[in-house]
N, C-alpha and C positions, 0 to 999 in steps of 0.2 A: 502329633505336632500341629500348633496352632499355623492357620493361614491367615497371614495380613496382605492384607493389595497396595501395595504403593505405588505410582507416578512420580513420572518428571520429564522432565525434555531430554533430547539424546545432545548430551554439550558435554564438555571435559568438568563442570563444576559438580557432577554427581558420579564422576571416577570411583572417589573413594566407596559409594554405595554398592557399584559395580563387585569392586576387588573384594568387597567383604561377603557379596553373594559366592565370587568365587573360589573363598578358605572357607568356605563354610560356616562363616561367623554367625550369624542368623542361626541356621540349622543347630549349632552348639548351646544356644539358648533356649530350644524348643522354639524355634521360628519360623515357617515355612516362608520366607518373604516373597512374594508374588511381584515381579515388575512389571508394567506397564509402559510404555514411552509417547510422550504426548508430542506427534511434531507442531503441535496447534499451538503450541504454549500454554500460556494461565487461565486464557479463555475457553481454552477445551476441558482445562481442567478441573475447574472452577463450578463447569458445566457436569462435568464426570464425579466430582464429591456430591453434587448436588440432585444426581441421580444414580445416586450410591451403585455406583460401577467400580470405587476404589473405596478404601478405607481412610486412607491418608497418600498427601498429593508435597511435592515442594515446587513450592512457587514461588514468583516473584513477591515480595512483604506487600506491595501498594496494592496489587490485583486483588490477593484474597481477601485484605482487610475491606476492599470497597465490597468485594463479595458478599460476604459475614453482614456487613453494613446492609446488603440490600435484601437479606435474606435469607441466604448459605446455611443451614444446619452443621456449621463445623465451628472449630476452634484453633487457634495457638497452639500448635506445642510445643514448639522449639524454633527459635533461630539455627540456619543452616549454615551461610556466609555473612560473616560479620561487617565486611568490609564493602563498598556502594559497589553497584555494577557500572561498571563504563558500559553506554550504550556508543554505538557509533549511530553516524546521522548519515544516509545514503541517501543517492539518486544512481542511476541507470548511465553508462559510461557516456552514450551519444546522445544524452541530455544537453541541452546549454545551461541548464542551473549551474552554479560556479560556486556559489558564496550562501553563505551558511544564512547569514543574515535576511538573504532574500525566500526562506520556504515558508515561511507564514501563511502566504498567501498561494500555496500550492496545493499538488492534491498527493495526500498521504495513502501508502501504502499499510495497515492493519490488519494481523491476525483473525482479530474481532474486536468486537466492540466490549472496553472493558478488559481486557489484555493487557500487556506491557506496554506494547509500539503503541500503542491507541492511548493508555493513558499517561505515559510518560513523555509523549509528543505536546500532551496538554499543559501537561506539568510544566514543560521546561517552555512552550509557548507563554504560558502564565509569567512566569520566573523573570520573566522579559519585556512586561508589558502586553504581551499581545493574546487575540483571540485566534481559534481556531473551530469555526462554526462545524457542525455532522456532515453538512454535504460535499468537507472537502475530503472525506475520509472515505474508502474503498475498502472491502472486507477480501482479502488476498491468502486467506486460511492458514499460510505456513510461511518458512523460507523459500522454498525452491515458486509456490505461486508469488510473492514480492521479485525474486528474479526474473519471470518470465512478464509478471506487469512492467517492471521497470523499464524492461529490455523496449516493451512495445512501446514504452512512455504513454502509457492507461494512466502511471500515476508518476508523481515525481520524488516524494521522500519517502524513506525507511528507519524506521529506526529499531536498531537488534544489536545483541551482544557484540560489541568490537570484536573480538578475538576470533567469533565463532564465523563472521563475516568477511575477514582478512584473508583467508584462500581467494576469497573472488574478487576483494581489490587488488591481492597481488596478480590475480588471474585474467585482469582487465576485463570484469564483467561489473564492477560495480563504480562508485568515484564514492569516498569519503569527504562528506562538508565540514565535518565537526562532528565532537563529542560529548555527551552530556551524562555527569556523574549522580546517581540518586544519591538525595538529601538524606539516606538511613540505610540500614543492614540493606540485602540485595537479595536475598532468602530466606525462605521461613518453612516451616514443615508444620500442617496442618494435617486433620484427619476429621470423620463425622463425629457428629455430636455420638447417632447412632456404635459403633467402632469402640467411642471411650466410656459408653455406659458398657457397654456389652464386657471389651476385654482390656480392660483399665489397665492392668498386669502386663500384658503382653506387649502393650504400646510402648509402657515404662521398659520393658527387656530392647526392644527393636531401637529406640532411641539412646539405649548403653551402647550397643552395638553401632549404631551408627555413628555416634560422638567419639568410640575407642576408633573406628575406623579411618574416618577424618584426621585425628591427632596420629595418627599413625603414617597415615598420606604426608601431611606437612613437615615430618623427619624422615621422610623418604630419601634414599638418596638417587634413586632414580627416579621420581614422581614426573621429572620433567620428561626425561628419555620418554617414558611410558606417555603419557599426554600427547606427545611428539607425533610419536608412531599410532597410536588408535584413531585419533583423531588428526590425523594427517596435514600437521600445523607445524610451521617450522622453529625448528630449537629456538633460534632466538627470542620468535614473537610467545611460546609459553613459557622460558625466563622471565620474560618482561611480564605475564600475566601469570605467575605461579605465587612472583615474589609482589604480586598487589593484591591479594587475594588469602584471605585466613576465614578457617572454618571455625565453626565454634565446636568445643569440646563441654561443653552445659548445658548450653541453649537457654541459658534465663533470657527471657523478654521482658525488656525496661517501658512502665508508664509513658517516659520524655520519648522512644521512641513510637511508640502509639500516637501518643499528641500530638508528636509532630507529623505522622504519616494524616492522619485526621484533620490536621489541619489545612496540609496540603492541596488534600483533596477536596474540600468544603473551599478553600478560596479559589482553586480551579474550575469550581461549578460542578466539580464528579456527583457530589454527593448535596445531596442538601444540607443547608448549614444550619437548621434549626432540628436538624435528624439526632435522635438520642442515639447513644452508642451502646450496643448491648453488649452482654461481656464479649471479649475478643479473646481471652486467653480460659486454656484448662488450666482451672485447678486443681490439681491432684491431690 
């Protein structure tokens, strides 16, 4: 049986990967699927394709493309979630920040540099008119280090998946300013350059398998219950994000969404704007 290493973050958007390690779906394909769980997010992971610790990683679309962009020996190979991520916008409860409008000019809480929080704090400062120069940015590795900065008020905004975050506003460890939606898909599945020279085949089986598992998720008729109880999130708030939220069952990646992630990032200063763009997707 072949072994493939994949990552991702421990959140309820990669369920479905979970349930199909657990029937065996993988294994029935000659699969050995190997998980990994990155609590660092896209920046760790990014970091881990790049020093071939995994085969293939799903990450955030903006991280790995600025990745790929700067370097990364990997590729596209499929959109994951089609539909944008709601991030929430955090500070720390015994904070006096109040209002959404005023964190500009504060100090961000970031995985790393190059991340999600890190560049989609940029993104959505950009969107707005505004800047957010490096030194107001603190490297806080995970979730639970953003909770214990915040707590200390080290830093004063967050920005991480709404839903995954809503235990500790309901928990009164966090305050919610606002929400900010990406301009494109919310996940992509990438793998090394090295991975799809080697086992081109096995990638193509691992990615059936993960697409029949996903559509199999979203006619679930308990997907919600299940999500409820793993991830210890209450019924209502994963209705509310079950039914915003759609996997993809193909994974074609669109040109317009390339373009547009590329450009996003070139007018927020991520990337340079005279930077040629190398392929970003496998062709198979």
């Amino acid at each position: 049986m072949n072994t493939i290493r994949l990552g991702g973050v421990p959140e309820h958007f990669n369920l479905p990967i979970h349930l199909a390690i657990e029937r065996g779906d993988f294994a029935e394909r000659g699969i050995d699927l190997e998980w990994t769980t990155f609590k660092g997010g896209t920046g760790q992971m990014t970091k881990a394709l790049r020093e071939k610790e995994v085969d293939a990683c799903i990450l955030l679309t903006e991280g790995i493309i600025t990745d790929i962009l700067r370097g990364n020996d990997s590729k596209l190979i499929s959109i994951y979630v089609t539909t944008p991520l709601c991030w929430g916008i955090h500070t720390g409860i015994d904070n006096p920040l109040t209002s959404y409008s005023e964190i500009f000019s504060k100090r961000y809480a970031i995985s790393r540099f190059g991340s999600g929080s890190h560049l989609m704090a940029i993104v959505d400062a950009n969107s707005k008119g505004q800047k957010i120069p490096k030194e107001q940015f603190k490297i806080i590795k995970n979730l639970e280090g953003a909770l214990e900065s915040l707590a200390k008020q080290e830093t004063d905004v967050f920005y991480w998946e709404k839903f995954t975050t809503k235990p500790y506003v309901d928990a009164g460890q966090l305050k919610r300013l606002g929400e900010y939606l990406t301009p494109w898909p919310c996940f992509v599945i990438a793998a090394t350059d090295d991975v799809l020279e080697r086992e081109p085949d096995n990638i193509i089986r691992m990615l059936r398998v993960i697409h029949d598992s996903c559509d199999r998720f979203m006619s679930s008729a308990d997907a919600i219950e299940l999500v409820s109880s793993r991830y210890h999130q209450k019924l209502e708030d994963v209705e509310r994000w079950f039914h915003s939220t759609e996997w993809a069952i193909h994974g074609w990646i669109s040109n317009k969404m390339l373009d547009s992630v590329i450009y996003n990032l070139k007018v927020a200063g991520i990337i340079d704007k005279t930077a040629e763009t190398p392929d970003l997707v496998w062709k198979r």
